[in-house]
C-alpha positions as CSV (number, residue, x, y, z in Angstrom):
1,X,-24.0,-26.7,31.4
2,X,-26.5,-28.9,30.8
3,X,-27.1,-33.0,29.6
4,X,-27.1,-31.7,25.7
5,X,-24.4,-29.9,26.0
6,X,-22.0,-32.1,27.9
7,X,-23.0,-34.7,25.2
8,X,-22.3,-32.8,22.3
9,X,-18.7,-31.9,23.6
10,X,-18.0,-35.7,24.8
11,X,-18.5,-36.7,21.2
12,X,-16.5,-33.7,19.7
13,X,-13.7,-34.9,22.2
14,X,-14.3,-38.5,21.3
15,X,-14.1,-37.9,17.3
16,X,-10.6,-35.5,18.4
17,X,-9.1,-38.2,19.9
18,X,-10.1,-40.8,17.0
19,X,-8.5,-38.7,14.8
20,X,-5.4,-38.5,16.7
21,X,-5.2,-41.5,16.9
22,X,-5.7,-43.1,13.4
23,X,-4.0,-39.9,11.9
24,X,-0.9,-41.5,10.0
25,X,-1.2,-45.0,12.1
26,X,0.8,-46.3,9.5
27,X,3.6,-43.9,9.1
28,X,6.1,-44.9,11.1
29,X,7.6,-48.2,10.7
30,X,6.4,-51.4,13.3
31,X,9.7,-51.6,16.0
32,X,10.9,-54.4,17.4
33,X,8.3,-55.3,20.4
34,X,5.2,-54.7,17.5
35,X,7.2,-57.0,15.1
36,X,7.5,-59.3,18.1
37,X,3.6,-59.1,18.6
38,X,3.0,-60.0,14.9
39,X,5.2,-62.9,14.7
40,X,4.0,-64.9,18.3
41,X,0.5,-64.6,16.8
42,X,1.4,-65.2,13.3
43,X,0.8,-68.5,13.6
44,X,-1.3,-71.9,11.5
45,X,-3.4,-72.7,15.0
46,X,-4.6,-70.9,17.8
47,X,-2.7,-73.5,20.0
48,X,0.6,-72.5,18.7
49,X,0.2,-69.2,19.2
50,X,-0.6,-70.5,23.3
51,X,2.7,-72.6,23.1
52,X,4.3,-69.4,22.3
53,X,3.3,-67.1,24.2
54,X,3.7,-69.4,27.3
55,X,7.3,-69.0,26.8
56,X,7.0,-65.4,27.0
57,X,6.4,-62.9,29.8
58,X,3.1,-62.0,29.0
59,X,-0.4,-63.7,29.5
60,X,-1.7,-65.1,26.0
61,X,-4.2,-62.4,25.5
62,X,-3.4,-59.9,23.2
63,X,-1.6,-62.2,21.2
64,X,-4.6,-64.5,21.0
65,X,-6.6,-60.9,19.8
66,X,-4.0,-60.6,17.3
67,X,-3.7,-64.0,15.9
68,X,-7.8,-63.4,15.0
69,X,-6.8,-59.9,13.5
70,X,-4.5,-61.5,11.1
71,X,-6.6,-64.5,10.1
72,X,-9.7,-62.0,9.4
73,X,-8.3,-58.5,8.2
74,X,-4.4,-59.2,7.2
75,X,-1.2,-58.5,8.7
76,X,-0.4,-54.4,7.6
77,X,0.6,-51.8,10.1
78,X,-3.1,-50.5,10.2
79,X,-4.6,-53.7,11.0
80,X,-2.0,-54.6,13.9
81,X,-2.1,-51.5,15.1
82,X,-6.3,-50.8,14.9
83,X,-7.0,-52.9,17.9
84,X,-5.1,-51.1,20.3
85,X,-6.4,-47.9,18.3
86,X,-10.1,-48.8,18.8
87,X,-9.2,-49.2,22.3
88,X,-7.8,-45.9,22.8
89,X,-11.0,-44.3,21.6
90,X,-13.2,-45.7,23.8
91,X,-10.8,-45.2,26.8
92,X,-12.4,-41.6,26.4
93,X,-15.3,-42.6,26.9
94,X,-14.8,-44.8,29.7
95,X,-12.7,-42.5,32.0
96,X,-15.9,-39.8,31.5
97,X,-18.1,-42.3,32.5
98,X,-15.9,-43.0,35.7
99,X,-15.8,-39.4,36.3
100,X,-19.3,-38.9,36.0
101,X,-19.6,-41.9,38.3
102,X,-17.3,-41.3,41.8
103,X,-18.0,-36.9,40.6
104,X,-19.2,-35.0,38.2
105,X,-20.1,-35.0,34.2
106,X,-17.2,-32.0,34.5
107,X,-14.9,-34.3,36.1
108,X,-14.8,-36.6,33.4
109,X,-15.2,-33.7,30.5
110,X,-11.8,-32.9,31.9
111,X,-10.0,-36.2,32.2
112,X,-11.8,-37.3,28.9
113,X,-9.9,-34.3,27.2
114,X,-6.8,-35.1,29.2
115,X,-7.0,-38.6,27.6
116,X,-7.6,-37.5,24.1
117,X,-4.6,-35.5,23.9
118,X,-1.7,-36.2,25.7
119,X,1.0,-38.0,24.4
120,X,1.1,-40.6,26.2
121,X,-2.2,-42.7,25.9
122,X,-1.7,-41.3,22.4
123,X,1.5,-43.3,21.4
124,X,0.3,-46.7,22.8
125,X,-2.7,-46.5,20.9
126,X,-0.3,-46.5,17.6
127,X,1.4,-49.1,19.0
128,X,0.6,-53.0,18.0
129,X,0.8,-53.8,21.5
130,X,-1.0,-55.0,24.9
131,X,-0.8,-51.6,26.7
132,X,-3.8,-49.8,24.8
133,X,-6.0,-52.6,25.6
134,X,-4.6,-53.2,29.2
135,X,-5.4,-49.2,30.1
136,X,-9.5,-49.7,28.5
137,X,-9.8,-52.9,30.2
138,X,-8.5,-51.5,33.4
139,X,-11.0,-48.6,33.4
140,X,-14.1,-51.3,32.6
141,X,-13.0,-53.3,35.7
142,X,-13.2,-50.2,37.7
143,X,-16.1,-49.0,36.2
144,X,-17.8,-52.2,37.7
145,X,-16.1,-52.6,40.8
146,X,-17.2,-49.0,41.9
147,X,-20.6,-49.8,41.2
148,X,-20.3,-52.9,43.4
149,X,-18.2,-51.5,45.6
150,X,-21.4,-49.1,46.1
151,X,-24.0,-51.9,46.1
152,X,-22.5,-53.9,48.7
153,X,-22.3,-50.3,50.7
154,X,-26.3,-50.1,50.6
155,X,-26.6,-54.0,51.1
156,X,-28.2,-54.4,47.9
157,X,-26.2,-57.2,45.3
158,X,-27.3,-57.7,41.5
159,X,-25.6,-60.8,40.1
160,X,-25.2,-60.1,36.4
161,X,-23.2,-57.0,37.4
162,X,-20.5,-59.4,39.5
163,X,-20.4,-62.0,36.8
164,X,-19.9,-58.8,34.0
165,X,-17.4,-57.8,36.6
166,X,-15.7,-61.3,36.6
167,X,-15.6,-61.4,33.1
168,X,-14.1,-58.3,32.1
169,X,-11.2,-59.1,35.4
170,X,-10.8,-62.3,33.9
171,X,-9.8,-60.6,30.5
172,X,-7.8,-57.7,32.3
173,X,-5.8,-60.8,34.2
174,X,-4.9,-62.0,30.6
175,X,-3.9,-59.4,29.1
176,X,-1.2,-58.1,31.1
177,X,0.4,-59.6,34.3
178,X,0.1,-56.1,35.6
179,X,-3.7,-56.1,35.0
180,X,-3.4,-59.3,37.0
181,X,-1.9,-56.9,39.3
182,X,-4.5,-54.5,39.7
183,X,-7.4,-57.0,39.3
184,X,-6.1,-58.5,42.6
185,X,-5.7,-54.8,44.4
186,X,-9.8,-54.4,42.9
187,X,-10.1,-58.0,45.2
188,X,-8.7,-56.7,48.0
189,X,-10.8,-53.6,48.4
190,X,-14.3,-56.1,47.4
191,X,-12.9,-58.3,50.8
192,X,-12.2,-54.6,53.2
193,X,-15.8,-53.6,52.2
194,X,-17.1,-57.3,52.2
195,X,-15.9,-57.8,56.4
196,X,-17.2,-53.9,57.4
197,X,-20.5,-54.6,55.9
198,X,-20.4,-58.8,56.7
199,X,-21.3,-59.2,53.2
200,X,-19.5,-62.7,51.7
201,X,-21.5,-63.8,48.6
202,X,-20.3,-61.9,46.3
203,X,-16.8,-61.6,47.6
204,X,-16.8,-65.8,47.0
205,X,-18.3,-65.6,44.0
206,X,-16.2,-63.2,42.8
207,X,-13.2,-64.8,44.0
208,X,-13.6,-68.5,42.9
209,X,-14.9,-67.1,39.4
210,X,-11.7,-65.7,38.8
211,X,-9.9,-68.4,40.2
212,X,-11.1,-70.6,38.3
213,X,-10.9,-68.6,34.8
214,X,-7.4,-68.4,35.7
215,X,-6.3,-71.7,36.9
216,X,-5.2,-72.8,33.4
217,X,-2.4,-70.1,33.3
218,X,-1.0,-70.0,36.9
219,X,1.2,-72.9,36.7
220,X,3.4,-70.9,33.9
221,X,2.8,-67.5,35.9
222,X,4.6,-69.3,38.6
223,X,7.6,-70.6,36.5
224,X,7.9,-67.0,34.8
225,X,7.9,-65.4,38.4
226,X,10.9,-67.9,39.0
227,X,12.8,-66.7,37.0
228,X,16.1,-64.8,38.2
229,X,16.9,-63.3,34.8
230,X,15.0,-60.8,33.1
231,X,15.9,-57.9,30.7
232,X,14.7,-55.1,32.7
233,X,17.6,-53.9,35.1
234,X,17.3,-52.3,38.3
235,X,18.8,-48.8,36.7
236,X,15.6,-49.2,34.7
237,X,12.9,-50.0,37.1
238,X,15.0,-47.0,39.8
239,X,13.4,-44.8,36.6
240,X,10.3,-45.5,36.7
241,X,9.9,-43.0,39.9
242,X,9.2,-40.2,37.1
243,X,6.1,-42.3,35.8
244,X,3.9,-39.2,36.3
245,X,6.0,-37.3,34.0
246,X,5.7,-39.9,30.9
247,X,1.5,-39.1,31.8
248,X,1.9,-35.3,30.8
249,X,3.5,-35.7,27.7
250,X,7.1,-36.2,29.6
251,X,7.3,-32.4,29.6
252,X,8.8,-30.7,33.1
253,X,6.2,-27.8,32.6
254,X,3.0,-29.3,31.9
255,X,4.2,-32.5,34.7
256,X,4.6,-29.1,37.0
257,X,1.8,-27.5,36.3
258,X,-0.5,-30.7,36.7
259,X,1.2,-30.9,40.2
260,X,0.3,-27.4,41.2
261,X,-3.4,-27.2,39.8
262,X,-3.7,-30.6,42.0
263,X,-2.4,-29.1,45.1
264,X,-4.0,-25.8,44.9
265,X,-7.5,-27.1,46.0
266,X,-6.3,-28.3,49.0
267,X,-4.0,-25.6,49.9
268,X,-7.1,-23.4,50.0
269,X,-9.2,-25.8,51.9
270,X,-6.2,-25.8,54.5
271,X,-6.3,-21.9,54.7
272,X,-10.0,-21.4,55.0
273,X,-10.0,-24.1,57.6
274,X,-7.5,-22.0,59.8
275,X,-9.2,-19.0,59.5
276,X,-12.6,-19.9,60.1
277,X,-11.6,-22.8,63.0
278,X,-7.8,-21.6,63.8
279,X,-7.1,-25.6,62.9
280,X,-6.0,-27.7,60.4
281,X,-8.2,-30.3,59.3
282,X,-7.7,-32.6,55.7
283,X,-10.4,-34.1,54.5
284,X,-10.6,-36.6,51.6
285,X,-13.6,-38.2,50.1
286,X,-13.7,-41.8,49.8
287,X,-13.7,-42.2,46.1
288,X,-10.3,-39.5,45.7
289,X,-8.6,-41.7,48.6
290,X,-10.1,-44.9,46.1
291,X,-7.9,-43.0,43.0
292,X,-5.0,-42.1,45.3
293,X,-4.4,-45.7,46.3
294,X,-5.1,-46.8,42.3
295,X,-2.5,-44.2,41.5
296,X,0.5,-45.4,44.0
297,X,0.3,-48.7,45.1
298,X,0.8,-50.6,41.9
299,X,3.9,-48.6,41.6
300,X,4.7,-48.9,45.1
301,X,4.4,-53.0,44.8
302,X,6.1,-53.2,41.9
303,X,8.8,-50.8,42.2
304,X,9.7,-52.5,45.9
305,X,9.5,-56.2,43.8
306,X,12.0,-54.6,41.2
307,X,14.2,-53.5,44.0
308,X,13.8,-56.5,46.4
309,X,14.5,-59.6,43.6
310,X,14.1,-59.3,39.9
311,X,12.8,-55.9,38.2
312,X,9.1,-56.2,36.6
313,X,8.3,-52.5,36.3
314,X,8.3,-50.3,33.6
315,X,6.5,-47.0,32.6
316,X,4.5,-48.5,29.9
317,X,3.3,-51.2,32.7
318,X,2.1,-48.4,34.8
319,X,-0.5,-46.9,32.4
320,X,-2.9,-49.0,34.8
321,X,-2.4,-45.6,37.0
322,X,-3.0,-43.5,34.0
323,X,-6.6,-43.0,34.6
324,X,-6.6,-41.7,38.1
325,X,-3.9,-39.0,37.2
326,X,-5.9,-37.3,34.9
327,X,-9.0,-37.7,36.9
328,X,-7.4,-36.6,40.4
329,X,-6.5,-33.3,37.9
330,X,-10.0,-33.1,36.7
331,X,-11.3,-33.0,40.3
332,X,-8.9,-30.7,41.4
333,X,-9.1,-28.2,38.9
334,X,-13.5,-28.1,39.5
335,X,-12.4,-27.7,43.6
336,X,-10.8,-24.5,42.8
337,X,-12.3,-21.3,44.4
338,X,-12.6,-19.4,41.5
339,X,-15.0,-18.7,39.0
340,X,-16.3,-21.5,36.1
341,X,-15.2,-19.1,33.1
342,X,-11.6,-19.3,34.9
343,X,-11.5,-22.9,35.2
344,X,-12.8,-23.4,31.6
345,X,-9.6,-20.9,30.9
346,X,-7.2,-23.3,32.8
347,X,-8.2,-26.5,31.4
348,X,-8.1,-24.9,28.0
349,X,-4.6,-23.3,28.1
350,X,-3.2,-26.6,29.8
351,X,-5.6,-27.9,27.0
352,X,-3.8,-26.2,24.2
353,X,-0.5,-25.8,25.8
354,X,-1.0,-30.3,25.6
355,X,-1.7,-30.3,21.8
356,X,1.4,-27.6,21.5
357,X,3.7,-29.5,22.6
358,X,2.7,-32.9,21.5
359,X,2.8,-31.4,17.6
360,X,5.5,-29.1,17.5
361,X,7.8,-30.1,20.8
362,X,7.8,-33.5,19.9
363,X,6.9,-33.0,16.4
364,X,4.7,-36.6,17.2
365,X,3.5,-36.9,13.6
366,X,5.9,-35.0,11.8
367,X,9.1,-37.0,13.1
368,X,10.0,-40.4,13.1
369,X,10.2,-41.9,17.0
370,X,10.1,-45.5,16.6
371,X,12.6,-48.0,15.2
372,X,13.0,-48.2,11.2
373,X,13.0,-51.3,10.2
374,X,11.2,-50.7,7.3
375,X,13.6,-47.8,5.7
376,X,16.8,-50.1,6.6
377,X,15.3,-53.1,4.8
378,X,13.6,-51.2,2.0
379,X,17.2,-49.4,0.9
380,X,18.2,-53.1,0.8
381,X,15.6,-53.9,-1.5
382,X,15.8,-50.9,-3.5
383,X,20.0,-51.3,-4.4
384,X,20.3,-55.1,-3.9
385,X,20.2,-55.9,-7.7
386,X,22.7,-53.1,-8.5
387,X,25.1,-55.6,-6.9
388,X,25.1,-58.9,-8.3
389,X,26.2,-61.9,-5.9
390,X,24.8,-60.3,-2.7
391,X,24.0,-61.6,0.6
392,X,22.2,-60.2,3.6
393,X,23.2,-60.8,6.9
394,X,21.0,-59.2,10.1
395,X,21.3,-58.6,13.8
396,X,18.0,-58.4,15.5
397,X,16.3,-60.4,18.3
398,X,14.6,-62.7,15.0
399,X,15.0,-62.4,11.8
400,X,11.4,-62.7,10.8
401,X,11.4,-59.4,12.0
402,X,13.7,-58.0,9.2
403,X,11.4,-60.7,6.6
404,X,8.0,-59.0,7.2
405,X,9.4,-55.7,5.2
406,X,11.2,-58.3,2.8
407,X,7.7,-59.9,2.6
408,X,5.8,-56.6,2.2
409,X,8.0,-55.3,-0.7
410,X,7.8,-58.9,-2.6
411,X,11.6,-59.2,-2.4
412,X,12.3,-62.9,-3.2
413,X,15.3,-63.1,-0.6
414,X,15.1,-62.2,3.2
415,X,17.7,-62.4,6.0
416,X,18.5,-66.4,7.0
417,X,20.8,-66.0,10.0
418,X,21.5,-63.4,12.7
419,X,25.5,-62.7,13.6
420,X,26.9,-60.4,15.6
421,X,28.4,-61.4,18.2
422,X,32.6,-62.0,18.4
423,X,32.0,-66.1,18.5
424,X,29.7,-65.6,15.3
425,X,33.0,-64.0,13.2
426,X,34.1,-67.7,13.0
427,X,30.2,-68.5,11.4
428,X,30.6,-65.4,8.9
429,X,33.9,-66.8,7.5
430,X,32.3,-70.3,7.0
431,X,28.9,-68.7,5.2
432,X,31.3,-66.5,3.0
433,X,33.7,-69.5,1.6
434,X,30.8,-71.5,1.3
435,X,28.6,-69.1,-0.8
436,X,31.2,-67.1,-2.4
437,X,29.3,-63.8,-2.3
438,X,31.3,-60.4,-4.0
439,X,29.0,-58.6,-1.5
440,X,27.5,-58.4,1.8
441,X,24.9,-56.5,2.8
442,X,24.6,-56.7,7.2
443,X,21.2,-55.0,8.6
444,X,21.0,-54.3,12.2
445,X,17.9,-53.1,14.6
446,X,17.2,-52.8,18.3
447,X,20.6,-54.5,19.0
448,X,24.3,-53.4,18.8
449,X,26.6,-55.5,17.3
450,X,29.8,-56.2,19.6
451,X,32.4,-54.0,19.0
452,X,34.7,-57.4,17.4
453,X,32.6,-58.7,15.0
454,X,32.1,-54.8,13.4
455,X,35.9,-54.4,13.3
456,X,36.6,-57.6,11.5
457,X,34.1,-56.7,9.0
458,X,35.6,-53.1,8.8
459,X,39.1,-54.6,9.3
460,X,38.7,-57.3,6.2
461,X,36.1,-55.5,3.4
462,X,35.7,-52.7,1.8
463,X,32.6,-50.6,3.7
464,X,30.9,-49.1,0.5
465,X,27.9,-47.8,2.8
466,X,27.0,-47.1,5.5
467,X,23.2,-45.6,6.2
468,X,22.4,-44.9,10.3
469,X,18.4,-45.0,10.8
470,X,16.8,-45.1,14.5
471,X,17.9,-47.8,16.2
472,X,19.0,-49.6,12.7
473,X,22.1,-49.9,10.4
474,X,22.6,-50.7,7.6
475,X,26.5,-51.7,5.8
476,X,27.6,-52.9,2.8
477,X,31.0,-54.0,2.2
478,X,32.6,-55.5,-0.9
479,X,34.5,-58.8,-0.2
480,X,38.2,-59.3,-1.2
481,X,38.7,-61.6,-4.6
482,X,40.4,-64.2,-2.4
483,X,37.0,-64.8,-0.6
484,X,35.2,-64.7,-3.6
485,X,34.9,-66.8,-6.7
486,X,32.3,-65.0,-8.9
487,X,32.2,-62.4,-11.4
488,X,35.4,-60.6,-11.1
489,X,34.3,-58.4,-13.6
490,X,31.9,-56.8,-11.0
491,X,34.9,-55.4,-9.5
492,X,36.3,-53.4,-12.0
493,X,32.7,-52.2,-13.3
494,X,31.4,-48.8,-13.4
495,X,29.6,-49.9,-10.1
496,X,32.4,-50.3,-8.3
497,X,34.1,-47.4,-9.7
498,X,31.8,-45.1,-8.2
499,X,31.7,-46.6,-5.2
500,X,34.9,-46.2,-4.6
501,X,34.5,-42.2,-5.1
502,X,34.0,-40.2,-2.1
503,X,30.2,-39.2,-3.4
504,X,28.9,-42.4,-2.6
505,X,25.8,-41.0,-1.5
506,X,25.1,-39.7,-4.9
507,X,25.2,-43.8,-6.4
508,X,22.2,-44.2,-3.2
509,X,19.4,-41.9,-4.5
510,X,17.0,-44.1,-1.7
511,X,19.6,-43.9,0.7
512,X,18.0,-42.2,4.1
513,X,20.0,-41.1,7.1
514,X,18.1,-40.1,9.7
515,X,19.8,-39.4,13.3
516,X,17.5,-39.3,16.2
517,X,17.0,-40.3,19.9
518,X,13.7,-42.2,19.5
């Protein structure tokens, strides 16, 4: 093939990949780690949102991205979720240019196709978080250390380049603490090269740049990495060994095909070397050994940190490998000993086999996956004022994160206090005698209520609903007259007489059940 026509399919697999990733960005409801996003950079100043986000576990910036996305283009689903979008796109891009760089233009045809379909650089480009952003700025940084890495090989240094290179690091570094992670490994290989070829100038350079750019953050990096509690658990971070699977759409055939196209190569290499020289030999190029080690050892680190003292690792924290998967695949399927129509049949079956299973498998824009916040608080909204004297009571980690759907649909109340633990039944007593509700509407999401506080509810009202969403629930329960002192009539109203009917779905014609396991 030649220039033209590598071009022309690059943009046809850039424009798929846009549209798979703006296609219904805003049908699914923000969960609770968007809705935690929106509300640390949801803030009057730019310095709050710092103050904030130092008491988080994340660098401050994304949310500082975010906080400038609200300002200037508004707070909706599409606009907290279009930076992370935009960033997907361009990944595409970036990993062909990588694989034209260390290979091939066909190398990175393949992993840009592998990027602009599978499910999962997919998912976190609909997602109103870091990890979109993390995976593009990842790929720049090793789009510019490989070309350093190659300068310093021929002796020859051009200065802009390292201070591009220190200012896209510098970004990757606060974005992510695992971007931190790899900027450091990207560091380490500069210094190996830096001592064989007694090359220190830019190595220093480098080095105290990003030092420097950094020095404001590291004293609350520090205190975070004191920190003996966390919420990951080791069960969680032992999980995490299955990474690679989560890359191919977390589907056992594609994950084993992927595995054999990748081992095929050098399983023929092996053979021919045996026949031909009655040996073994295994040889790897310099830039695959580059992609192995930028596959493996951030997991390798990481996983042993989660084991040794407190977890850190998670898939989603590993997409920093994602690129090096899908380009160790792209060289290994152009190694194969076979003809090019055969390899243009492989990459387009495990092509279409991809988009197969990402559609109708996981049914990824036809079924709901994330948390619904958004349906539990809209049936609120929809009934509340078919029951007068209501109250809403929530259990979530905030409950600003129930208020930006009570926002959105211009509902004039919102959810004031969180209970649902057994020492908060004592707090639900007080709230009832003191605002004398006839109802009470609880909404939960992302967290279980303890098994006590449901019961009492259960135990001492009337449950008149119950509507079960993904990872959300919502109740309402009629109080008894002795906790109540308004309009009694409500209780012996039409309302209430149908409620008290075993159709009570029939009274909910917005009511929406929906069972799934996200």
């Amino acid at each position: 093939m030649n220039k033209r026509v590598n071009l022309v399919i690059l943009i046809l697999l850039i424009a798929l990949g846009m549209f798979l990733r703006f296609y219904k960005i805003e049908k699914e409801s923000l969960w609770n780690d968007e809705l935690a996003s929106w509300e640390m950079s949801n803030k009057e100043s730019l310095k709050e949102v710092i103050r904030e986000t130092a008491e988080d576990v994340h660098p401050p910036g994304y949310q500082i991205l975010l906080f400038f996305v609200i300002k200037y283009f508004g707070d909706t689903e599409f606009w907290l979720r279009f930076p992370s979008a935009a960033s997907g796109v361009f990944s595409i891009l970036l990993i062909f240019l990588i694989g034209r760089r260390i290979y091939s233009d066909y190398e990175g045809l393949i992993a840009s196709t592998l990027m602009a379909i599978l499910w999962f650089p997919i998912y976190y480009s609909q997602e109103a978080r870091v990890y979109s952003l993390l995976l593009l700025f990842s790929m720049l940084s090793f789009y510019l250390w490989i070309i350093i890495f190659e300068e310093i090989k021929k002796e020859k240094i051009f200065w802009v380049k390292i201070l591009l290179f220190v200012l896209v690091a510098s970004i990757t570094s606060y974005l992510h603490y695992f971007g931190l992670l790899f900027v450091v490994l990207l560091g380490s290989g500069l210094f190996i090269i830096s001592i064989v070829k007694k090359s220190f100038s830019a190595l220093f350079v480098s080095f105290s740049l990003l030092l420097i750019s950094y020095t404001p953050w590291i004293s609350i990096m520090l205190r975070l990495l004191g920190k003996e509690e966390f919420w990951l658990t080791k069960e969680r971070a032992l999980s995490t060994v299955y990474f690679l699977f989560h890359f191919f759409n977390r589907s056992k055939i594609l994950t084993i095909t992927a595995f054999l196209l990748v081992f095929i190569s050098p399983s023929q290499k092996f053979v021919r070397d045996y026949l031909e020289n009655k040996r073994f030999k295994l040889k790897i190029s310099t830039n695959t050994f580059i992609l192995i080690l930028w596959l493996f050892v951030p997991f390798i680190l990481a996983f042993a940190k989660s084991l040794i003292s407190t977890p850190v690792i998670t898939v989603r924290n590993l997409i920093i490998s994602l690129p090096p998967a899908y380009l160790l695949l792209a060289r290994s399927i152009t190694e194969l000993r076979v003809k090019s129509v055969l390899k243009v049949l492989i990459i387009s079956a495990f092509s279409l086999s991809s988009i197969f299973h990402l559609l109708f498998r996981i049914g990824y824009f036809s079924k709901p996956h994330k948390e619904q916040y958004r349906e539990a608080v809209y049936l609120i909204v929809d009934n509340f004022n078919l029951f007068e004297n209501s109250i809403i009571i929530g259990y979530s980690w905030s409950p600003e994160h129930f208020n930006y759907y009570f926002k959105k649909r211009g509902f004039e109340k919102n959810v004031d206090i969180l209970l649902g633990k057994k020492e908060d039944i004592k707090k639900l007593r007080e709230i009832i005698r003191g605002r004398k509700p006839s109802y009470l509407w609880y909404i939960r999401a992302h967290r279980t209520p303890e098994r006590e506080f449901l019961n009492y509810m259960k135990n001492n009202f009337t449950l008149l609903l119950h509507s079960n969403f993904i990872y959300c629930d919502v109740w309402l329960f009629r109080l008894p007259q002795n906790y109540s002192l308004g309009n009694s009539n409500s209780l012996t109203s039409p309302i209430f007489k149908a409620l008290s009917c075993s159709s009570i779905s029939d009274f909910f014609p917005t009511t929406r059940t929906t069972s799934s396991s996200g």
